[in-house]
C-alpha positions, 0 to 999 in steps of 0.5 A, spaced: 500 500 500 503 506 497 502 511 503 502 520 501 504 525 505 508 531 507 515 530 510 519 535 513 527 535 516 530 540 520 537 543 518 542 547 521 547 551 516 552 545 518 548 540 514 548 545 508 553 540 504 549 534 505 542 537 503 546 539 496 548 532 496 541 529 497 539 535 492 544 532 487 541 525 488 534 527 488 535 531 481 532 537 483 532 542 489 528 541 495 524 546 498 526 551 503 522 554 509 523 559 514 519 560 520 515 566 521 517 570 528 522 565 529 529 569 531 535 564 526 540 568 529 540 565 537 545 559 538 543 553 541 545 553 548 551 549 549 551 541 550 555 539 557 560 534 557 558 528 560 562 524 561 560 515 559 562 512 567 564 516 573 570 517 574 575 511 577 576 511 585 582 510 588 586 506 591 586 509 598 578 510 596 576 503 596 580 502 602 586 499 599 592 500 603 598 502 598 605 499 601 612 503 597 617 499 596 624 499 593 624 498 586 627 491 584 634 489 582 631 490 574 628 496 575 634 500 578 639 496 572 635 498 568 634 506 570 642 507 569 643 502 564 648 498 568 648 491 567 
């Protein structure tokens, strides 16, 4: 069953090259339309960073005691270049 209508896209000026390439595709230029009293020259507020999953504990956070101990005998040849 074949289905007519309207359909309507919504675009910023970022996407000026792909409306160009889906005007090229279709072989004609689609319509534009602009809003009655709608101010174009406002920006978008700005999207806060959020970050994907919080941020790691530490190891002291996470009550685990951390011991410091002198490097191994590898490590220390290794910093000087003795062998």
């Amino acid at each position: 069953m074949e289905r007519a209508g309207d359909a309507f896209t919504l675009v910023t000026p970022e996407d000026h090259e792909m409306v160009r390439e889906l005007e090229k595709i279709m072989g004609q230029k689609l319509p534009k339309l602009t809003l009655e009293d709608y101010d174009y020259s406002v920006a978008a507020p700005a999207k806060p960073v959020v970050s994907q999953r919080p941020p790691r504990q530490t190891l002291a956070a996470r009550g685990v005691k951390v011991i410091s101990r002198p490097a191994s005998r590898f490590q220390q040849n290794h910093r000087t270049g003795n062998k």
